[in-house]
C-alpha positions in Angstrom: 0.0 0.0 0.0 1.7 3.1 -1.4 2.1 5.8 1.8 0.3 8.9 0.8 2.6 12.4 0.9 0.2 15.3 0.2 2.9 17.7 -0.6 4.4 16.0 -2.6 4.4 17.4 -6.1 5.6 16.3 -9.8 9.5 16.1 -10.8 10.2 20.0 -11.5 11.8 20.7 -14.8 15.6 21.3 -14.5 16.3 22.2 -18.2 20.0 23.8 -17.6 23.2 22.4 -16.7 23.9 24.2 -14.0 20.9 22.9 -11.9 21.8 19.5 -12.7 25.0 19.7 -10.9 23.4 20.5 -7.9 24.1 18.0 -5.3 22.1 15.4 -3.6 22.7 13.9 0.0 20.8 10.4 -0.1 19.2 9.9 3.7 18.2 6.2 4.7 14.7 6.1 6.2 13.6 3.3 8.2 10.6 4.0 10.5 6.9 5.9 8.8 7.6 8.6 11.5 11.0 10.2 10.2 9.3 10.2 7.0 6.0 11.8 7.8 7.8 14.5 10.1 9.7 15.1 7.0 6.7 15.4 4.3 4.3 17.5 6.8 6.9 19.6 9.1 9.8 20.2 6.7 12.4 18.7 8.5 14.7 15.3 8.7 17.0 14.7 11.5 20.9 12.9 11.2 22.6 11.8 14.3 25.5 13.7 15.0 28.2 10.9 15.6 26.8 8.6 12.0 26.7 11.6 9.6 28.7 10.8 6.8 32.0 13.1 6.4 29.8 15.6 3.5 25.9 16.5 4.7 25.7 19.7 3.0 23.8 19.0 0.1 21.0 21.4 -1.9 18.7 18.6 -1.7 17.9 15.7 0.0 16.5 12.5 -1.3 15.3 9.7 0.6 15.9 6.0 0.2 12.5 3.6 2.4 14.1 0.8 3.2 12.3 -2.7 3.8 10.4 -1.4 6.7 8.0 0.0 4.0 7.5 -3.6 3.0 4.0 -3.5 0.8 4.7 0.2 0.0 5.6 0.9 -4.0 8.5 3.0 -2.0 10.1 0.3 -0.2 13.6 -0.4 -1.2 13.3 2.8 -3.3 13.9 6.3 -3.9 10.9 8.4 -4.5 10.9 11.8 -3.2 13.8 14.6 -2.6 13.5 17.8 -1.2 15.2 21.3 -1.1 17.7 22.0 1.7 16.9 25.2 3.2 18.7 25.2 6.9 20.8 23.4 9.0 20.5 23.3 12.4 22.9 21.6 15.8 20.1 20.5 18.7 20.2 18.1 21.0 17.7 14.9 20.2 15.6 16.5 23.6 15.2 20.0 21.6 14.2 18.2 18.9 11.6 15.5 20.2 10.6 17.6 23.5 7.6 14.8 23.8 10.7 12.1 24.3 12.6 13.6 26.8 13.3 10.2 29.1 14.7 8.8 25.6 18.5 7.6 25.9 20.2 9.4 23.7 17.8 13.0 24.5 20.9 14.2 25.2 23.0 13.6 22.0 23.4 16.3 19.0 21.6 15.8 15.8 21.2 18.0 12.6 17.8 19.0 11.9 17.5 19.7 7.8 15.1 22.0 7.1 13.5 21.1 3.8 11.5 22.6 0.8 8.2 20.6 -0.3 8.7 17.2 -1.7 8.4 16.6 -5.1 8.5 13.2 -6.5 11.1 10.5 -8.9 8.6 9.5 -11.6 9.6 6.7 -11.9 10.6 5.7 -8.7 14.4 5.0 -8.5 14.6 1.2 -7.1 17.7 -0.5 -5.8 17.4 -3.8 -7.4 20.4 -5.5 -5.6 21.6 -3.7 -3.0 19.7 -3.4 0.2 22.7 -1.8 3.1 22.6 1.5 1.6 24.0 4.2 4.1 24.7 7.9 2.8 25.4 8.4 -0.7 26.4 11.9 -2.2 25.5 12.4 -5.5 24.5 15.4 -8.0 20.6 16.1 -9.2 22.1 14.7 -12.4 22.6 11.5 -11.8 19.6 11.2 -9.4 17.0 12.4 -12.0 18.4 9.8 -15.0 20.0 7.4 -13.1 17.8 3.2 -13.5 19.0 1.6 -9.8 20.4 3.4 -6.9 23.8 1.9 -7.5 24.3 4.7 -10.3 24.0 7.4 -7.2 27.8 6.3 -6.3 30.6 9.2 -7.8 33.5 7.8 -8.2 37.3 10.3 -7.5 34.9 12.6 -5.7 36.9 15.8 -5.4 35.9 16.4 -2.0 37.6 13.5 -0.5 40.5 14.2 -3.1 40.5 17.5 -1.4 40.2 15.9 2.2 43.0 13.8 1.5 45.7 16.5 0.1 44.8 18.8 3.0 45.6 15.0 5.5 48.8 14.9 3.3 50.1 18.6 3.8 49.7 18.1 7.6 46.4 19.7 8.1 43.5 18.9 10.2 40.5 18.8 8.4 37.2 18.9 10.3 33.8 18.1 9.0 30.5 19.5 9.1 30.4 22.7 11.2 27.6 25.2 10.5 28.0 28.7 9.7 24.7 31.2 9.5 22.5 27.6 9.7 24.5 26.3 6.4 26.9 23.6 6.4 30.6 24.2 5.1 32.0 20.7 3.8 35.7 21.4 5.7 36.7 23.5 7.8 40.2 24.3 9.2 41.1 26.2 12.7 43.5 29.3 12.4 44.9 31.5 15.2 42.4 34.0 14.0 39.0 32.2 13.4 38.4 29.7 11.4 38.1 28.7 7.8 35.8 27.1 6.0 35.7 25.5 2.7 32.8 24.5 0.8 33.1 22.2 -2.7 31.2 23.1 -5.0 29.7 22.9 -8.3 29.0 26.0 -9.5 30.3 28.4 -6.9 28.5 31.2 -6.3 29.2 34.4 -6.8 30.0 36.1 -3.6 32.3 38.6 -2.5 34.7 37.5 0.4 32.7 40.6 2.0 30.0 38.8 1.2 31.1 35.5 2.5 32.0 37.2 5.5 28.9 38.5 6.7 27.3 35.2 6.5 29.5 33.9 9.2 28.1 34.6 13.1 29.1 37.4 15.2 30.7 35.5 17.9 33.5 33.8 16.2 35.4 35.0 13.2 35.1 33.2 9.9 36.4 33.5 6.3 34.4 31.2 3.6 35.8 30.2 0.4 34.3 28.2 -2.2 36.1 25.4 -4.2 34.1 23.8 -7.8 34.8 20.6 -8.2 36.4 21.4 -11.8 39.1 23.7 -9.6 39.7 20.8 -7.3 40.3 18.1 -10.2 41.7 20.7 -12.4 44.0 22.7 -10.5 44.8 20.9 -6.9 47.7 22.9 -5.8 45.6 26.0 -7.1 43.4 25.6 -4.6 45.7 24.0 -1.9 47.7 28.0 -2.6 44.6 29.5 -1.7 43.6 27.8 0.8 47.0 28.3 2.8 47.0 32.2 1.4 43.4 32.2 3.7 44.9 30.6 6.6 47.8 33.1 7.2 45.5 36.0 6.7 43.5 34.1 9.8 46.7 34.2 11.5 48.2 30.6 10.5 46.5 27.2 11.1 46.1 25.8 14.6 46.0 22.1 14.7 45.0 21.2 18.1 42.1 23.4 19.7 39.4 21.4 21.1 36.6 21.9 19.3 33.2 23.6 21.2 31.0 21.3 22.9 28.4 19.6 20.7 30.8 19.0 17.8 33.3 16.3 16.7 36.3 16.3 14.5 
């Protein structure tokens, strides 16, 4: 029996390239409530300690697993959603009718979404059934046949990740600036940096990127493509050390503020 979403509306009509590189984070549900909070209130929720290592995304998509046995949408992709803000609360702030649960005291993003709008067809996994996260563009998820297509293979984030690991840097993950995710970020003397990857960038001003950051701590945001990271690595790896001793040089060792993890 197919779970009704009223919301939910027709595919929309992406009809330039630059839309269909927008990227995709790929959320496992397995319980009717995350997915009804999700459809009626706008919002999805990802434990803290299992994100993956990338949940900034400009949509989300969700994959039903077998709990939606007799559902059309079990073992299936069939509706995605706009990103519109991210949010750090505990599972208590978030749940305030749970608050005896065991883990009401554990962080959790809360994605704030657009309205759903539905795969026609559905996009089925055929084979593979221990899906976790996958992050993907809005390209492959709107033509892709079976979820296994999703994968992206030399993703320049992690090439990224791993040249920053190689140069003796301390990549972090995940930390929210203005109620937006930025894919790494680095500690400096001076605030921090974050970097986002990208495809297209956006054109901002640093001034601009700048006053997007919160008052209380001092950031500088820079924003990577994906064709500059597989294009041009040391480009980039320049800039990004250019940004770090404007911040005062990097600092590899702060703790990091309660409620987040490296």
């Amino acid at each position: 029996m197919s779970t009704p979403y009223p919301d939910a509306r027709p595919e929309a009509l992406y009809s330039d390239a630059e839309a269909r590189r927008r990227t995709v984070l790929v959320a496992v549900v397995n319980n009717a409530d995350d997915m009804r909070r999700a459809a009626s209130e706008g919002w999805y929720r990802i434990p803290q300690r299992r994100a993956p290592q990338r949940i900034g995304a400009d949509y989300l998509a969700f994959y039903q697993t077998g709990a939606f046995k007799g559902a059309p949408e079990a073992h299936a992709i069939s509706f995605y959603a706009a990103t519109r803000r991210y949010r750090l609360l505990t599972r208590r702030e978030l749940l305030p009718q749970e608050p005896d649960h065991p883990r009401a005291d554990e962080y959790y993003f809360r994605v704030e979404l657009g309205p759903f709008q539905r795969l026609d067809p559905v996009l089925p996994s055929a084979t593979l059934r221990r899906i976790t996260f996958i992050h993907t563009t809005l390209e492959r998820l709107l033509h892709a046949q079976d979820v296994r297509e999703l994968f992206v293979q030399d993703d320049p984030f992690l090439k990224l990740w791993h040249a920053l690991r190689a140069n003796r840097l301390r990549p972090l993950k995940n930390r929210l600036v203005d109620n937006r995710p930025v894919d790494i970020t680095l500690r400096a003397r001076g605030g921090n940096l974050g970097i986002v990857c990208g495809d297209p960038a956006p054109a901002a001003t640093l001034a601009q990127e700048r006053r997007l950051a919160p008052r209380s701590e001092q950031w500088e945001v820079i924003w990577l493509s994906a064709a500059a990271i597989e294009q041009d690595l040391e480009g980039c790896l320049r800039r990004i050390g250019s940004a770090l001793i404007n911040l005062g040089g990097s600092v590899l060792n702060r703790p990091a503020p309660a409620g987040e993890e490296a």
